[in-house]
C-alpha positions as CSV (number, residue, x, y, z in Angstrom):
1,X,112.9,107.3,91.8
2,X,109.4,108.7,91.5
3,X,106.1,106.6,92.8
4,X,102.7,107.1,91.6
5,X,100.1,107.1,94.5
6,X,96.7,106.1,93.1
7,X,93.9,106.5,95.1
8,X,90.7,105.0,95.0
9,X,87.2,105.2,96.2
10,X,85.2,102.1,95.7
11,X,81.5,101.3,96.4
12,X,80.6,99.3,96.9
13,X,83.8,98.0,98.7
14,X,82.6,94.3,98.5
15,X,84.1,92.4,96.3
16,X,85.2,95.3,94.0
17,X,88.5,96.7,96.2
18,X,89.6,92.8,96.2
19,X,88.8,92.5,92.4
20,X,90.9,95.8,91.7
21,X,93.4,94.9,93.7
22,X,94.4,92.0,91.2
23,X,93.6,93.4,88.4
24,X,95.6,96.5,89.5
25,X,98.6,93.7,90.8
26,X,98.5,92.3,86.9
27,X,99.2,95.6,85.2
28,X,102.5,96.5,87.4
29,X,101.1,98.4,90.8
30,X,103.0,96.2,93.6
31,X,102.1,97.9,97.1
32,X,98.6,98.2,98.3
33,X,97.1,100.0,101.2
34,X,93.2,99.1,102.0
35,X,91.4,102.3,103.3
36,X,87.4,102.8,104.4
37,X,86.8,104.5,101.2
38,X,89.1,101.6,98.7
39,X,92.1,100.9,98.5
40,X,95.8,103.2,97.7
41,X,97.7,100.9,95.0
42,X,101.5,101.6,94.5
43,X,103.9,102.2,91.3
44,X,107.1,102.8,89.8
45,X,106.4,106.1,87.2
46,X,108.4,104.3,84.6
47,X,106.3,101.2,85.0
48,X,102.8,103.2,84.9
49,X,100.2,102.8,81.5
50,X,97.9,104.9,81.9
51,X,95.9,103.2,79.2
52,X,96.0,99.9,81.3
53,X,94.7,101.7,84.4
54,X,91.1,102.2,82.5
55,X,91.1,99.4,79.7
56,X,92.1,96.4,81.8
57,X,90.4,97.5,85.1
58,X,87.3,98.4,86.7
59,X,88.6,101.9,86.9
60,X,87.4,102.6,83.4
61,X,83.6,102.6,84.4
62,X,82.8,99.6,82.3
63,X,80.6,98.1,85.4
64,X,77.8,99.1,85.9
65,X,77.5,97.3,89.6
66,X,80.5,99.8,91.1
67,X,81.3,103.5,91.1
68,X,85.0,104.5,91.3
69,X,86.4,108.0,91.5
70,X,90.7,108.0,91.8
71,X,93.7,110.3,91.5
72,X,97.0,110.2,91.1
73,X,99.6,111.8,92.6
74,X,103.8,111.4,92.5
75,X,105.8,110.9,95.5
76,X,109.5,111.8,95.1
77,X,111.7,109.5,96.1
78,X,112.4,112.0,99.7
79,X,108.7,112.1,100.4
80,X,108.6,108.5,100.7
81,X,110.0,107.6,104.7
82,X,107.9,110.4,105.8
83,X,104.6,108.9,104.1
84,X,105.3,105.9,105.7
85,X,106.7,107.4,109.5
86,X,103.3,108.8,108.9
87,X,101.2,105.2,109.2
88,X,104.2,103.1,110.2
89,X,103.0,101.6,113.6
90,X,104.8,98.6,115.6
91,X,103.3,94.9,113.5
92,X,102.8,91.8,116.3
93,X,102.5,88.7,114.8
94,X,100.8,87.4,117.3
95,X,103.3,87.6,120.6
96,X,106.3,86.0,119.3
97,X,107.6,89.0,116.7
98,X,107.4,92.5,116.6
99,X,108.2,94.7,113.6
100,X,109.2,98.1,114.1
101,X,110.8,100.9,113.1
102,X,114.2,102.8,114.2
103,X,111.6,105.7,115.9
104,X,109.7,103.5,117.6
105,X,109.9,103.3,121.4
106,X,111.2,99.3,121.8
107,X,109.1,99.3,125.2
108,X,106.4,98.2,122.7
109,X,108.1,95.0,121.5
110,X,106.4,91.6,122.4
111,X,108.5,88.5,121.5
112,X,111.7,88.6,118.6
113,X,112.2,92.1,117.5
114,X,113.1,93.2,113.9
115,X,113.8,96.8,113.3
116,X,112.7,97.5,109.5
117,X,113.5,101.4,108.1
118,X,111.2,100.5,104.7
119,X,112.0,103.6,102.5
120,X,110.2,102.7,99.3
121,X,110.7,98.8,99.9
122,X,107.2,96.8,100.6
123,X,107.5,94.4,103.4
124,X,107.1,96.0,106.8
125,X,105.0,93.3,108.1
126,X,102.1,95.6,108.1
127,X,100.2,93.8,105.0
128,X,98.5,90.3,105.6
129,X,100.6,88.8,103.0
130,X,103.5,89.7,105.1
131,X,102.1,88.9,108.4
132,X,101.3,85.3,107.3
133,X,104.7,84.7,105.8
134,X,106.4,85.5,109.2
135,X,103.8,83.2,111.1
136,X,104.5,80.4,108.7
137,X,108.4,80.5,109.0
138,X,107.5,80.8,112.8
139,X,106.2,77.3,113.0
140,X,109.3,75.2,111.6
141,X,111.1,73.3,114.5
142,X,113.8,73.3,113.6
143,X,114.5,76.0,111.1
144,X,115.9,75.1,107.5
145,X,119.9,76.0,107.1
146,X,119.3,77.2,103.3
147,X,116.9,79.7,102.5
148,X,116.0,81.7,99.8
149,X,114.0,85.2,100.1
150,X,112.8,86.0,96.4
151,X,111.5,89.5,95.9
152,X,112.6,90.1,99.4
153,X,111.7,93.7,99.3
154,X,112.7,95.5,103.1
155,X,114.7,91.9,103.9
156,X,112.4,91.3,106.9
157,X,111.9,87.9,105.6
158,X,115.9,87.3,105.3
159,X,116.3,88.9,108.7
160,X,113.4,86.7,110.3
161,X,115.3,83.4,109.0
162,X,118.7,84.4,110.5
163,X,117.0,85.0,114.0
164,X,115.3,81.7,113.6
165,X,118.6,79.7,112.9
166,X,119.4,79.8,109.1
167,X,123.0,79.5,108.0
168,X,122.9,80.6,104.6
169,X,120.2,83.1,102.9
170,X,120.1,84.9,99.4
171,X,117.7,87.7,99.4
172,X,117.3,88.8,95.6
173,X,115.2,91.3,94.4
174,X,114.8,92.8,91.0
175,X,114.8,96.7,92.4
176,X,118.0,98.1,92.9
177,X,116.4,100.4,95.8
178,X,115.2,97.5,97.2
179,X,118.6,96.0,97.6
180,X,120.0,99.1,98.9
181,X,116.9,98.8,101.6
182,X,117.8,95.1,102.1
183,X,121.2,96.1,103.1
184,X,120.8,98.2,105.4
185,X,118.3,96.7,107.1
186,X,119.9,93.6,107.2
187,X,122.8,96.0,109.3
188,X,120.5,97.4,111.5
189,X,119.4,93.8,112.9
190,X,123.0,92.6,113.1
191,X,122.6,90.0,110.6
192,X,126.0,88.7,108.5
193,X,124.4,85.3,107.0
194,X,122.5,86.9,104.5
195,X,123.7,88.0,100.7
196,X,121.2,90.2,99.0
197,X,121.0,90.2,95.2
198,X,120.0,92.7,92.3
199,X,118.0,90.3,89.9
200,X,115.6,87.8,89.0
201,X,115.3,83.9,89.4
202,X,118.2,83.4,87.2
203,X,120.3,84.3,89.7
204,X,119.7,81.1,91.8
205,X,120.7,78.6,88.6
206,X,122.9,76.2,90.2
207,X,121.8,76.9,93.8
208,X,119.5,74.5,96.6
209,X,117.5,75.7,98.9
210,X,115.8,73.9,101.9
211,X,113.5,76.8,102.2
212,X,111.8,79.3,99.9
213,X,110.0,82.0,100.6
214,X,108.3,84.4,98.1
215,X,106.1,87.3,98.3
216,X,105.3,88.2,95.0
217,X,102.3,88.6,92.7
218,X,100.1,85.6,91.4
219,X,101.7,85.8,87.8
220,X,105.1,86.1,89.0
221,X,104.8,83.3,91.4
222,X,103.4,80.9,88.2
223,X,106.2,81.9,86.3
224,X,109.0,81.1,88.9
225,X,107.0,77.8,89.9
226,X,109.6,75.5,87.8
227,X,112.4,77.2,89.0
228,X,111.7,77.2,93.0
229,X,110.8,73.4,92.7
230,X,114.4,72.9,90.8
231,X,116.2,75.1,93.2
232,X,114.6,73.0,96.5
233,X,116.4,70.3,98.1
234,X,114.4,66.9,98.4
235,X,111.8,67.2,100.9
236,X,112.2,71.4,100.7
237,X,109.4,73.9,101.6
238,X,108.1,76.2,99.5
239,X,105.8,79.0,101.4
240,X,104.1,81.6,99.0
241,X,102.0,84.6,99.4
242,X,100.7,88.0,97.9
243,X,97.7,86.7,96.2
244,X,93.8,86.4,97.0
245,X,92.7,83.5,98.7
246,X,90.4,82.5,95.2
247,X,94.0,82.3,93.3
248,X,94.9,79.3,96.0
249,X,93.4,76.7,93.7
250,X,95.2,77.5,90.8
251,X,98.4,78.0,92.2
252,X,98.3,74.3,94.2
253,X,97.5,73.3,90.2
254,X,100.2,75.1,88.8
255,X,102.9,73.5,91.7
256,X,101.4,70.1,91.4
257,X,102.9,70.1,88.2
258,X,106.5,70.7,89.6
259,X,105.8,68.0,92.2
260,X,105.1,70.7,94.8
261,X,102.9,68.8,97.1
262,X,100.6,71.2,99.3
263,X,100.7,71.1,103.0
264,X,99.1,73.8,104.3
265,X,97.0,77.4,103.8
266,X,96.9,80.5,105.9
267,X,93.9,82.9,105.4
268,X,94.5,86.4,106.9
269,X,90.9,88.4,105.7
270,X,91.3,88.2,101.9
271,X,94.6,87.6,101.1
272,X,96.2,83.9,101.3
273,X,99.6,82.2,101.7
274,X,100.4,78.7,100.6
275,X,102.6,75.8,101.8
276,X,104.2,73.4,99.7
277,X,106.7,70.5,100.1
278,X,109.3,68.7,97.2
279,X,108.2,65.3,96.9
């Protein structure tokens, strides 16, 4: 499978690389890497519109406030490890987890250790949405037996609740690559409680959950909001990321309408992750 690697020089940064960010995140791109110059947002070829990219984005020089120059450039699928070997570095979550990667020197590791090889999965702890996500699951005492990991992406969520005491956890995602990633990651950390999926949400009809946890985009997270409320047992936690902290306010709306109650909100720079409870 082929990427698309778009990069992007913004100026000014503020607010413009948050603002592209989602409305890049709307029109399919679903891995994004901040740099000093913008941001590099990330794509399935088959998934790219190139009439998207300047009609329903800054990137078409509609504003006059901010100058953008990008390019694009495919990455085959054998490219991909070493682009990210390249930038991969250990992730702390503070000192109680350590992501890292099978060439890392484990002499680095502070806390729990989860050994993630992403290939072209996104989830290596190195994005904030990530990083939040782990701290949140962190804090439960004791850890829910159920879990669900939608759009699980490397598994390093599904991993992180079998080391924290789950019994039971589906990890669905609707990449087949993904799965494959899943898989063998969930193998490399010695984990045999997990079952990862091909799919979408329909997969978990007929299924509770004391604990979900999804990293997805904004729009996908609003459409899956009746579903993960259906799918949690009473009193279950819902924990969300992979959206700005400005969507917070509309995504506590759109689960207050599911009887989602929200508990809590973690901030890491822009980027937000939300809490909720089944009343």
């Amino acid at each position: 499978m082929v990427r698309i690697e778009l990069y992007i020089q913004v100026s000014p940064r503020d607010p413009w690389t948050e603002i592209l960010i989602s409305q890049l995140s709307e029109i399919g791109f679903d891995s994004f890497m901040e740099t000093e110059e913008g941001v590099l947002a990330y794509i399935n070829e088959e998934d790219y519109n190139e009439n998207a990219l300047t009609e329903e984005t800054i990137l078409g020089g509609q504003m006059e406030e901010v100058n953008t120059n990008f390019t694009l450039e495919k990455i085959p699928h054998q490219n991909w490890n070493a682009l990210w070997e390249s930038d991969f570095h250990p992730v702390y979550v503070e000192d109680k987890l350590t992501i890292i990667a099978p060439f890392h020197d484990k002499a680095e590791v502070k806390g729990m250790e989860i050994i993630i090889q992403p290939q072209m999965s996104f989830g290596t702890g190195h994005h904030q949405t990530t990083w939040m996500m782990t701290k949140a699951m962190m804090e439960f005492t004791p850890f829910p037996k159920r879990i669900l990991d939608m759009g699980t992406g490397t598994g390093v969520l599904a991993i992180l609740a079998e080391k924290l005491g789950a019994e039971e956890i589906v990890a669905i995602d609707i990449e087949s690559w993904s799965v494959e990633n899943t898989i063998e990651n969930l193998a490399r950390n010695g984990c045999i409680k997990s079952t990862s999926l091909c799919g979408d949400i329909d997969l978990t009809t007929g299924m509770e959950f004391d604990l979900i946890v999804a990293n997805i985009n904004k729009n996908v997270l609003k459409a899956h909001m009746y579903s993960y409320a259906t799918n949690l047992t009473a009193s279950g936690t819902l924990i969300i990321s992979g959206f700005f902290e400005t969507d917070v306010d509309e995504l506590i709306d759109v689960a207050k309408k599911e009887s989602l109650e929200f508990v809590k909100k973690f901030t890491k720079e822009t980027w937000a992750a939300v809490q909720f409870t089944k009343k």
